[in-house]
N, C-alpha and C positions, 0 to 999 in steps of 0.2 A: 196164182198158185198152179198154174201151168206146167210149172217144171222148176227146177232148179238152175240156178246160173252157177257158175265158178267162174270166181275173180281172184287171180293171181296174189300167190302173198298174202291172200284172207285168208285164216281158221275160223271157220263158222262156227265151230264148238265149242273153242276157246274164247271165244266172242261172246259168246250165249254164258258159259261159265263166267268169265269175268263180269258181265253184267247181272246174275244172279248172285257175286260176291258183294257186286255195290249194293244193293237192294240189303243184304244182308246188313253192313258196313253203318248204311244210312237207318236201319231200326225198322223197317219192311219188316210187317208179319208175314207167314203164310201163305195167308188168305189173302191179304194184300197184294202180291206176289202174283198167285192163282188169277186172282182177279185183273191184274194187268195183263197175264198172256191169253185168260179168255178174251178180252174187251178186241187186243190185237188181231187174235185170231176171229173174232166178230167183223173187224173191219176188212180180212183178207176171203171173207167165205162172202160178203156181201157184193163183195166187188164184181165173183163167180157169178152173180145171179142174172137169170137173163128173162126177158119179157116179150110175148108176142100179143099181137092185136089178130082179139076177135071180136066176135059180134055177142051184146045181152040179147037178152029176150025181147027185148025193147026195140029193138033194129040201132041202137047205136053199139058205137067203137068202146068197148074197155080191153083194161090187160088181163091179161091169165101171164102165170110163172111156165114154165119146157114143162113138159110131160117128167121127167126127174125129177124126185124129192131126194137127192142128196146131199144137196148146199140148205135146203129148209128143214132136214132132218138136224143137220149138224149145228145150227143155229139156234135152232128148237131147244137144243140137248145148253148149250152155251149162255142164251139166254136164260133161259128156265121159264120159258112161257109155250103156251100149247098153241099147235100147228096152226091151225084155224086163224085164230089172233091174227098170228104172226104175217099170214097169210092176206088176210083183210087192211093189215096197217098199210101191208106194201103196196094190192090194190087200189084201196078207195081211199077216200079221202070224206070226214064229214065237216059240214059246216053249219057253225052254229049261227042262227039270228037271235033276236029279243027273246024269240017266244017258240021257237021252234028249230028244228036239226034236222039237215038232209044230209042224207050218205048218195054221195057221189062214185061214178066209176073212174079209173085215170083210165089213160092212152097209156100204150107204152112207153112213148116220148115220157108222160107227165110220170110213170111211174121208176124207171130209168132215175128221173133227175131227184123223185122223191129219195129211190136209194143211195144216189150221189151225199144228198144233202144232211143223210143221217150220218152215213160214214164219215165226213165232213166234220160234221158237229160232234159225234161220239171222239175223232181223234182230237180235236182242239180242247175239250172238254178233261179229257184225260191226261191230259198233257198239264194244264192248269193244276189240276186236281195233285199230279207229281209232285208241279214245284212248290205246292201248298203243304205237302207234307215235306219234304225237304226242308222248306223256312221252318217248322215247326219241331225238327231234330236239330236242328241246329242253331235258332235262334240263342240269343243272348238270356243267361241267366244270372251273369255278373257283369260289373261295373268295368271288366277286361275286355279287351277286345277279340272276338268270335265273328267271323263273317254269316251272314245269311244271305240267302238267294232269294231274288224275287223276277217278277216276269210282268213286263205289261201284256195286258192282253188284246190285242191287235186285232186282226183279223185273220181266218186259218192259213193263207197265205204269208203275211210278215211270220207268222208261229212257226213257220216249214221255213222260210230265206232269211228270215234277222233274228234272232236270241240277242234279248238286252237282260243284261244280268247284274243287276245291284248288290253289292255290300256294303247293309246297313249296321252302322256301328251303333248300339242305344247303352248310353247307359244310365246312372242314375239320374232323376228329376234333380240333385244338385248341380250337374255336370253339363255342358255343351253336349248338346247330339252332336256326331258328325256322319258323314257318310261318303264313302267311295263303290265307284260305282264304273261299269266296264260296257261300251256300248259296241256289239259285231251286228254289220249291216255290211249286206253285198253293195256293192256298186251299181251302176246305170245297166241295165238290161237294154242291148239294142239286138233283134234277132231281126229274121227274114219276116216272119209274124209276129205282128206285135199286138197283143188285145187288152183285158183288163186288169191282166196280172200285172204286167210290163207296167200300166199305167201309175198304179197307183206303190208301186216301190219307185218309181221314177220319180214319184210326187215327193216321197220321202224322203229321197237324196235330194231332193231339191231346197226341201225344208232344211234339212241338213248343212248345207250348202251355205245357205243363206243365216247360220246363227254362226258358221265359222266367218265368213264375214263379218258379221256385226261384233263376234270374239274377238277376231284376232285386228284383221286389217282396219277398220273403221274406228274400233277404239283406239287400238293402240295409234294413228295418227291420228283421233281429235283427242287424248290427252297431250301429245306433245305439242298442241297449239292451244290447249287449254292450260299446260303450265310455264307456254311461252316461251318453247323453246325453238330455235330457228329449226325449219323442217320445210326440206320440198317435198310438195304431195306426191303420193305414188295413185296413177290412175290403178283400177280395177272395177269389171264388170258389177254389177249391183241384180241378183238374179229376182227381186222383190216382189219386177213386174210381171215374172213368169210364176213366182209364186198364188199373186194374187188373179192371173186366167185360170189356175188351176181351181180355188177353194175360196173366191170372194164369191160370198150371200148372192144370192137372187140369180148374178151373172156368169159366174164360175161355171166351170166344167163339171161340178161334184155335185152343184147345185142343181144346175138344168140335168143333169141324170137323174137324182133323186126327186125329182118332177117331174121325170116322163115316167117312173117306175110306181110313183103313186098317182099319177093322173087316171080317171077314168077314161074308159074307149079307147081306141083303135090304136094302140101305142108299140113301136117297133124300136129297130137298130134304126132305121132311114130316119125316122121321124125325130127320134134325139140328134140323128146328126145333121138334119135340118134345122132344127131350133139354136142350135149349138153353132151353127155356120151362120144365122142371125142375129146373134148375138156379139160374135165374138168376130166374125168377118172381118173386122178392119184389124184388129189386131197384130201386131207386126211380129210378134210369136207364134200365130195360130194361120192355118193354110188347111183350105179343102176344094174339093174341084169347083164348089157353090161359090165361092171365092173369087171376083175379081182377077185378083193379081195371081193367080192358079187355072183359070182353066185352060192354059194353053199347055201347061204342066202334064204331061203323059203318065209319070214316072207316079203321079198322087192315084189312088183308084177311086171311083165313088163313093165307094161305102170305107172310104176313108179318111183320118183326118192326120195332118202334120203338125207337132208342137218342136219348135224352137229351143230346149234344153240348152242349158250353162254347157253340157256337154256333147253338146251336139245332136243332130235334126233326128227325129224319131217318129216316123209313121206309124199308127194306130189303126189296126183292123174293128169297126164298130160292132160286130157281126159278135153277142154273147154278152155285149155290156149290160143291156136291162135285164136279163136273168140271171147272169153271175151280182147284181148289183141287186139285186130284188132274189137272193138265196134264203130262202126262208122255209124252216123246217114245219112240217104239214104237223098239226093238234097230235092226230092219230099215233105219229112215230114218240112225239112225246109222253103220248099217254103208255105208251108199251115199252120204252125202254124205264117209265116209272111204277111199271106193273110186278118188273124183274123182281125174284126174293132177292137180289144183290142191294144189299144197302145202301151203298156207294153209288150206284146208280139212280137212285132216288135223289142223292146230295146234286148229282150233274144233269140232270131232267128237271128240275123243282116246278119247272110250267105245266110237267104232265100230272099235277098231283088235279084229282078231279075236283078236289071240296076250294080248290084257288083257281074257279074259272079265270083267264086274263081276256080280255075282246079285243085290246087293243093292238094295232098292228106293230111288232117290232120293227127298229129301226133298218134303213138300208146298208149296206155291206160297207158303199162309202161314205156316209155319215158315221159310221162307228170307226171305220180307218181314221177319218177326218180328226175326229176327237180324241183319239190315241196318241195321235202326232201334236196334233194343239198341246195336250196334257206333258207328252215328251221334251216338248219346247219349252214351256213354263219351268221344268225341274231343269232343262238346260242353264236356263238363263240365270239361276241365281246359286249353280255350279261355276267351278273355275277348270273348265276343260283342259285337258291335253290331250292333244293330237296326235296320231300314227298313220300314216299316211301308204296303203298299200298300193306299191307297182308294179301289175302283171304286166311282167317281159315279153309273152308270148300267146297268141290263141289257141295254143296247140298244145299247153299241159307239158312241155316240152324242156328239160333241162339243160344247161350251158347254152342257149338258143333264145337273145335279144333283139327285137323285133323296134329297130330308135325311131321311126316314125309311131308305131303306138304307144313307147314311151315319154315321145313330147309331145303327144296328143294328148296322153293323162297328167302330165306335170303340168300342161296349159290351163285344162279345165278347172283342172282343183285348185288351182289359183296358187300352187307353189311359189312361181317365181316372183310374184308380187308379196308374197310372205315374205321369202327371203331378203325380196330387196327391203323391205322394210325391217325386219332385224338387224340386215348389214349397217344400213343408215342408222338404225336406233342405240340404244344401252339397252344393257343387259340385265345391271341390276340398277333398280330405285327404289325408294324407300322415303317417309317422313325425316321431315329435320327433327323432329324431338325423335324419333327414334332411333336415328341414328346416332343422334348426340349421345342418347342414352348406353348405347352399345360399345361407340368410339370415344367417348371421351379421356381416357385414361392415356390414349397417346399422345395428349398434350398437356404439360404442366395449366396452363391457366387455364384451362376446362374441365380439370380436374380440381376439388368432385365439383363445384355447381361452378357454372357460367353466370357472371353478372354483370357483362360488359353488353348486356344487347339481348336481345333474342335467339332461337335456336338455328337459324339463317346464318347470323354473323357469328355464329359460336363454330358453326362447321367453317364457312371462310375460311376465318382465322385456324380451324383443327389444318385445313388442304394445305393451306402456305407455310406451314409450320412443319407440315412432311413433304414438302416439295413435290407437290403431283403435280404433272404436266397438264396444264389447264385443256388441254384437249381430248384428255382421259374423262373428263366429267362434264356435265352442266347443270346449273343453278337453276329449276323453276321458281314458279311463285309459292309454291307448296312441298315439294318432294323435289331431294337431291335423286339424280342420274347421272351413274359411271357406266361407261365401256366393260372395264378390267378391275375386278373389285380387288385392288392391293392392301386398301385398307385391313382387310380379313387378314391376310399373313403376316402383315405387322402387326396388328392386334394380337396373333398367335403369341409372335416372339415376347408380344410385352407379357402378357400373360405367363409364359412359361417361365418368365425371369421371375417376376413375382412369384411363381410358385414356390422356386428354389428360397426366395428371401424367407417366408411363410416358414415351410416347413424348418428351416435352423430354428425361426423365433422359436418355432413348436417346440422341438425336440428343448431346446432352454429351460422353454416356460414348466415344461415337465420334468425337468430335474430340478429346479429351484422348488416348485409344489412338493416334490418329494422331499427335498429337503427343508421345508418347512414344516408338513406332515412329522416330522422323525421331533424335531424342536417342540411341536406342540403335545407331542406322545409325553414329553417329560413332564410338562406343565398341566397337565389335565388330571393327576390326582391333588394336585394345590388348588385346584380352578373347582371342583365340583362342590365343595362347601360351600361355597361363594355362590354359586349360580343355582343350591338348591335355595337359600336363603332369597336371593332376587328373585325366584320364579314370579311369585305371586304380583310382586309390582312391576315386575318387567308386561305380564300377561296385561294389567290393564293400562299401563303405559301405553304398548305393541295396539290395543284394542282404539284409547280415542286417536292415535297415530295415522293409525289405516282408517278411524270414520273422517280423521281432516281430509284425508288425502285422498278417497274417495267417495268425496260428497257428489252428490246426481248432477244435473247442468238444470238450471234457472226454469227449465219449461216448466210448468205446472203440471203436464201431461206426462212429464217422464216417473215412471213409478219404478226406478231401478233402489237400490239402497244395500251397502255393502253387508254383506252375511258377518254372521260373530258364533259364538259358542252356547249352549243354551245357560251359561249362567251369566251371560250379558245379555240376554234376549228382552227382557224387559223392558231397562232403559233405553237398549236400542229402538224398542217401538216407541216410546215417547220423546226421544230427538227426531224420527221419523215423522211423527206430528206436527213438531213445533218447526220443522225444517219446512215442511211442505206446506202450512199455514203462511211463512213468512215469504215463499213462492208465490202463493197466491199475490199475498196483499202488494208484493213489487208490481206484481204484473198486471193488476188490476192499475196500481198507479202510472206506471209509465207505457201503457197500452195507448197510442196517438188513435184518434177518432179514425183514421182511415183506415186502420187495422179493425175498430170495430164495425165500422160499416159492413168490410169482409165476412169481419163472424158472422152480423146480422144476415147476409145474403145467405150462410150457410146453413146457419139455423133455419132459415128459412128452408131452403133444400131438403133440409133435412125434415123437417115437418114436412114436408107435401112430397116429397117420396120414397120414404122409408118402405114401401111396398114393391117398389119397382127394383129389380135385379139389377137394371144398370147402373144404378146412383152406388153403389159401394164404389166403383171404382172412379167416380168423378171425386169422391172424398177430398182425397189428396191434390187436386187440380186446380190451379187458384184460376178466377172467374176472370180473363179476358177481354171481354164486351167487345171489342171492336176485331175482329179477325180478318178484316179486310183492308185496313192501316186505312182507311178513306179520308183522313187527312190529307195524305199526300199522292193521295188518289184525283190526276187533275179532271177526270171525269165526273166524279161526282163532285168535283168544284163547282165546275159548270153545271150539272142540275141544279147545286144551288142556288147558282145566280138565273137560272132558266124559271119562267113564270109559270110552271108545273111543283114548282117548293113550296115549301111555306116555311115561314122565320122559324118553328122546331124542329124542323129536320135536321138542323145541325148540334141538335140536343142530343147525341145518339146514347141508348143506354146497349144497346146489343147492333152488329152486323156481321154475317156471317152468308159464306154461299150454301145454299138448300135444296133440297131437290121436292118440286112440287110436283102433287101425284093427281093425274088429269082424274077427273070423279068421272067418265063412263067408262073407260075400258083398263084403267087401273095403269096407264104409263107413267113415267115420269120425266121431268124435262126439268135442267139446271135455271138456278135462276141464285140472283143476289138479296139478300133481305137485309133490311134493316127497319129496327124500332127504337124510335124517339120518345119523347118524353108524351106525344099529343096522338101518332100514328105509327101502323105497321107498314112501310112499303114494301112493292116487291118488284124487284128491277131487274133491266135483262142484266146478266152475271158480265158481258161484255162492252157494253156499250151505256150500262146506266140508266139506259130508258125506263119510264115509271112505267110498269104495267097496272098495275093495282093498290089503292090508296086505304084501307081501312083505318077510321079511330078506333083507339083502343077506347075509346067507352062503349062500342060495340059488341065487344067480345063479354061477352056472359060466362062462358067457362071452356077448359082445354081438357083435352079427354087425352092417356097416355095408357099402353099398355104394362103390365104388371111383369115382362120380360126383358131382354136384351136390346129390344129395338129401339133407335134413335130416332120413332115416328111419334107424331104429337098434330091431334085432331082441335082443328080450332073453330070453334062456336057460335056465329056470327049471328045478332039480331037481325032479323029483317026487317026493313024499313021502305018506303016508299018514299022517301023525300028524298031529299041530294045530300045527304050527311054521310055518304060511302058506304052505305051497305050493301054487300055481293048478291047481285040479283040470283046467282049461280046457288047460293047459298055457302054450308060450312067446306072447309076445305083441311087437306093434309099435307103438311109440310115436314121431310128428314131433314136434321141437322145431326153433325156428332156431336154439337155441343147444347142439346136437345134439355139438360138438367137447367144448365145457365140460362136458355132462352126463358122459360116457363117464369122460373126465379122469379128474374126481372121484369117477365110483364106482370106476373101476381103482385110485387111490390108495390110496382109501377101506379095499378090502375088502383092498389089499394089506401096507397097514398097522394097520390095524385087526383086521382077522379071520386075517392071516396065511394065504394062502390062495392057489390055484394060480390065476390067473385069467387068460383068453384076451379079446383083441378081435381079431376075425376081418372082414378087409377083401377084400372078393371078391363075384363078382357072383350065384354059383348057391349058397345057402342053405341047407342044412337042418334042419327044428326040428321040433316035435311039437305041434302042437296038435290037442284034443278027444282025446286020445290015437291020433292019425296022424301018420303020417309027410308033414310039406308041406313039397312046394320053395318057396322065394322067391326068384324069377329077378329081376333088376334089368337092362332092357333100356337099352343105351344110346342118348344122344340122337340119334346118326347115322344109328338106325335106325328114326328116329321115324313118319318119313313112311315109310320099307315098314311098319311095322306096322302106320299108321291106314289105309293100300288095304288093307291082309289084312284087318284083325282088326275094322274101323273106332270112331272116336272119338265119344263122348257116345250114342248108340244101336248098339246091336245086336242081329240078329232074334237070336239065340244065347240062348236064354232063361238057361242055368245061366251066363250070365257077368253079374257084379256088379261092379260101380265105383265109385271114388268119389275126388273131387281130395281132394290132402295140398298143405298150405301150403307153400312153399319158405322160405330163410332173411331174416330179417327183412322181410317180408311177408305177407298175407294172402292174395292171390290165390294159383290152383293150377299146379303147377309138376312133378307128376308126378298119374298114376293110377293106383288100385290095383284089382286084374281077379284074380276068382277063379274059377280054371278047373279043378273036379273037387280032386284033391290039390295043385292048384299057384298060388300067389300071384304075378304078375307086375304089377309096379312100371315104368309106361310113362312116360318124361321126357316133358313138353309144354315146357321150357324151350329 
């Protein structure tokens, strides 16, 4: 605020007006309004503020503000908080322990970067806050199509260089969602200095980079060798491995920052970029002067490092990584921009409120970038993108002025010309043989209307050679036809349009003859109404048993449909009602074959022992499988059974299924295959078959199951001192998604089989004995998902003795609770 600029062909005024029309436009109160250009002018008055280093009373260094109060006047007035405050948040700093709070002084430096980091967070914060009210004028309130805006929220730097902007279409719960959605991101940033800004958009095109890959080129040629069609391979670069120096665990670049950023002691720019240089040294994308194959390298600096980009070589100044990567906003500024009478700024501060102390340290700048882009990736992928592909002609902003070496430098990178050559070699359009048959058939007499010479392969065949397509217009997969030149559509046109023509004559026909019937029955309908008053009555109960033949229910005994009548039929219609549905039963009880009851029995079963638990509703309808491993024809577990680790019932299998067992001290989990026989539970490795663990089921005494969603089930195990397999380890926890079926079958199992007293126990506080301890297993419910993740919090905790780990839910992969071991106790957190 120094001065004013003037920039040619801008109207500042008109500017300011039309953005005060949109605010109008979009449903902006006032106050709303008011509130935007104070926050603005909040973050242009803070910027003015300057700081010198003097001495406390103490003999050390704190800041004092310039001998001027008129940037702390005007902030004062803007804010709505008093001087002092305002004063103190910007100095010091407190910090709270267990049991105690010291108030700190800053340096200049430290108080400098505190006001950076407020300014920082108040504009990204407001910015959110926009498009939060924007979605909420505009979202959808019908079943029509209404675009909304939405915004990931990044880090302040993607928020200022990328805007991703969604149009999310909802409409009602009968209806497919759909959604389109428009993504603007700058390109590769290669300057003279390069630091952490540069780094981590570069990381993003990279990501970028590498889903159009896997979009376009990679699929589209492994479909055309997946549906066998001849194709030479087109080479192209695979950027995976630069993705994965950037953002793989432990060894990544993101990684070893946000471990030198929370490590204690002596931690700098040198010393990340020594750890980083040990790490990743040999890597044939990564170069620093610590480097081997670089120190003879001038042109690298020390305190610098080089990554190898899809688009070319880009040095990195390390000098601001650990404090732009460790930005984190001091207690104090929170607590006083939550102090503000502004309301709104209450909503964008929510850490400053005092009665919701938090201790825990937020996360680092690149871990939240990291996740942004994870999350961006995931919505990519089960999107169907298209592509727009921008070429700056020139570095110089510069019009009619083409610059052809950095335009086949950008057409190289982005992998254009391997696109291309691959759509040139491919087809354009393909599609299903039944859908296409569906669409084309009418321009051939014998595939018109059904094909019954073959399948819907040799129904298109025979449509091609019957319109004489040049067989090098198309090719035939194993699954989906692919054309070049879709001529089919114009012929289909013309057919189409000719039938149109025939249609409408019939029409215009059919409706002169109806009218002229209309005119003949005019004559006849005063001779007709005598007649038709006399039949009403027998025609009404004629029309009535007519419509119960003809819409009698279907044979289930379950279907309780039955056609409606008038209320002077209602009577007898409830006692054919009776006699219909009695005579349902008594078939179905008779021609019900024994393995159909076995079925019932398994379900009845089910159904008694977890009519408690929330997941069993939708297992209802699922018929019970037992073997999900197909281990017949599994020649691995052949071979265990002929290996002297079997025993002659193993091949008795009543359930096999892969599991995920959950280690009883630190709450992981590790895949394994299970199977239960008629005599034992095994548990094997999921790959190779090997028996890890042999329990009889006359062992197990009882199975404990939560009263929720989860697909975990705590199993019982007597202890025993002999050699009849009992887990010295004691009870153990076993996910399946088919977690209803398991239980079932072993309850049947040992209750007919071994003749034996056996409990399944459904409830949420647990007790079992493992390593010979007494451990609860608490199953928290979903409701209380979110107080647990503020308390306890989710995927990190400084809490060293707590251990986690995601459990699959049913019929999926992804994680759908946590399992957290806390001293004697197992707690089971839903993320569903």
């Amino acid at each position: 605020m120094s001065g004013c600029t003037q920039v040619p062909g801008l109207d500042d005024q008109q500017a300011f007006n039309d953005t005060k029309k949109a605010f109008d436009i979009m449903g902006f109160t006032g106050s709303d309004v008011r509130f935007i250009f104070q926050m603005v002018a909040c973050i242009l008055h803070m910027g003015n503020l300057k700081f010198v280093t003097r001495s406390s009373k103490h003999g050390a260094d704190c800041s004092a503000l310039l001998s001027h109060q008129k940037e702390l006047e005007i902030l004062k007035e803007l804010l709505g908080c008093d001087e002092m405050t305002l004063r103190q948040s910007l100095t010091k700093r407190t910090v709270l322990t267990n049991n105690d709070k010291v108030q700190t002084d800053l340096t200049s430096a430290e108080a400098s970067y505190a006001r950076d980091a407020l300014c920082k967070a108040l504009y990204s914060r407001l910015l959110l806050w926009l498009i939060g009210q924007i979605n909420d004028t505009i979202k959808v309130l019908s079943p029509f199509f209404v675009p909304s805006l939405l915004s990931y929220d990044y880090y302040f730097i993607v928020l200022v260089m990328c805007q991703v902007f969604l149009l999310n279409v909802k409409v009602s719960s009968k209806l497919k969602m759909k959604s389109m959605g428009v993504l603007d991101i700058y390109g590769f940033e290669i300057f003279e200095h390069n630091s952490f800004e540069q780094f981590i958009i570069n990381y993003c095109n990279e990501k970028l980079q590498q889903i159009f890959i896997e979009l376009t080129l990679k699929q589209e040629q492994a479909e055309y060798i997946r549906e066998g069609i001849e194709w030479v391979n087109v080479d192209y670069f695979n950027n995976s491995t630069i993705c994965d120096l950037i953002e793989k665990n432990n060894t990544g670049i993101l990684s070893i920052l946000d471990e030198e950023c929370l490590r204690p002691g002596d931690t700098s720019d040198m010393t990340f970029l020594e750890k980083m240089t040990s790490f990743q040294g040999q890597h044939a994308h990564f170069e620093s002067r610590a480097c081997v194959k670089s120190r003879s390298d001038k042109s690298l600096a020390h305190d610098a490092f080089r990554l190898l980009h899809y688009a070319g070589s880009v040095t990195y100044k390390v000098a601001g990584f650990i404090d732009k990567n460790s930005d984190l906003l001091f207690r104090d500024l929170s607590r006083l921009m939550f102090a503000s009478p502004h309301p709104t700024l209450k909503l964008l501060f929510p850490e400053g409120d005092p009665e919701k102390l938090n201790m825990k340290r937020p996360p680092t700048a690149g871990y939240q970038f990291k996740m942004s882009v994870s999350e961006l990736m995931k919505n990519l992928q089960v999107k169907s993108p298209n592509y727009i592909r921008c070429i700056k002609p020139n570095d110089f902003k510069k019009s009619d002025k083409l610059v052809e070496d950095l335009v086949r430098h950008q057409v190289r990178y982005l992998g254009l010309m391997e696109n291309v050559r691959v759509r040139r070699a491919g087809y354009v359009y393909r599609q299903l043989y039944e859908k296409f048959l569906h669409r084309y058939k009418m321009l051939c007499c014998d595939t018109w209307p059904h094909w019954t010479a073959g399948d819907a392969k040799s129904a298109v065949s025979h449509l091609f050679r019957h319109l004489m397509i040049d067989p090098s217009e198309f090719a035939m997969g194993i699954s989906k036809l692919f054309i070049r030149n879709p001529q089919t559509e114009r012929t289909n046109y013309r057919k189409i349009r000719n039938a149109t023509l025939v249609i409408c004559s019939y029409a215009r026909g059919w409706k002169a003859r109806q009218r002229l019937e209309e005119l003949k029955v005019e004559k006849r309908r005063k001779l007709a109404i005598e007649v038709i008053c006399k039949c009403y009555e027998g025609w009404k109960k004629y029309k009535f048993l007519i419509n119960l033949a003809q819409h009698l229910p279907s044979k289930s005994p379950t279907d309780d449909c039955w056609p409606t009548c008038s209320m002077r039929f209602h009577r007898i219609s409830q006692l054919l009602k009776d006699l219909h549905h009695k005579n349902r039963c008594h078939k179905y009880r008779k021609n019900c074959p024994e393995t159909r009851r076995a079925i019932l029995r398994e379900k009845l079963t089910a159904s008694n022992l977890f009519q408690q638990k929330e997941l069993y509703a939708g297992s209802v309808p699922i018929y019970f499988m037992s073997d999900y491993l197909n281990l017949p024809e599994n020649s691995k577990w052949q071979k265990f059974l002929s290996s002297s680790s079997s025993h002659p019932t193993d091949a008795c299998l009543i359930f096999a299924d892969n599991v995920l067992k959950v280690n009883r001290k630190n709450g992981k989990m590790v895949r394994h295959a299970c199977v239960v026989s008629t005599e034992d539970l095994l548990v094997l490795d999921g790959r190779s078959m090997a028996l890890k663990n042999r329990i009889p089921l006359k062992l197990f005494y009882k199975i404990s199951c939560s009263p929720y969603m989860d697909s975990l089930a705590l199993f019982h195990v007597s202890q025993t001192t002999d050699n009849s397999g009992g887990l010295k380890k004691g009870d153990f926890i076993l996910s399946t998604p088919h977690v209803i079926e398991m239980v079932t079958k072993m309850y049947r199992t040992v209750q007919d089989k071994h003749v034996k007293q056996f409990i399944v126990y459904i409830g949420e506080d647990i007790e079992s004995t493992m390593h010979g301890q007494k451990t609860d297993v608490i199953f928290k419910n979903a409701e209380l998902r979110n107080n647990h993740s503020e308390r306890e919090g989710l995927g990190k905790s400084a809490n060293n003795d707590i251990r986690g780990s995601w459990i699959s839910p049913p019929n999926s992969n992804c994680a759908n609770v946590k399992v957290m071991r806390k001293n004697n106790k197992l707690e089971v957190i839903p993320l569903y």
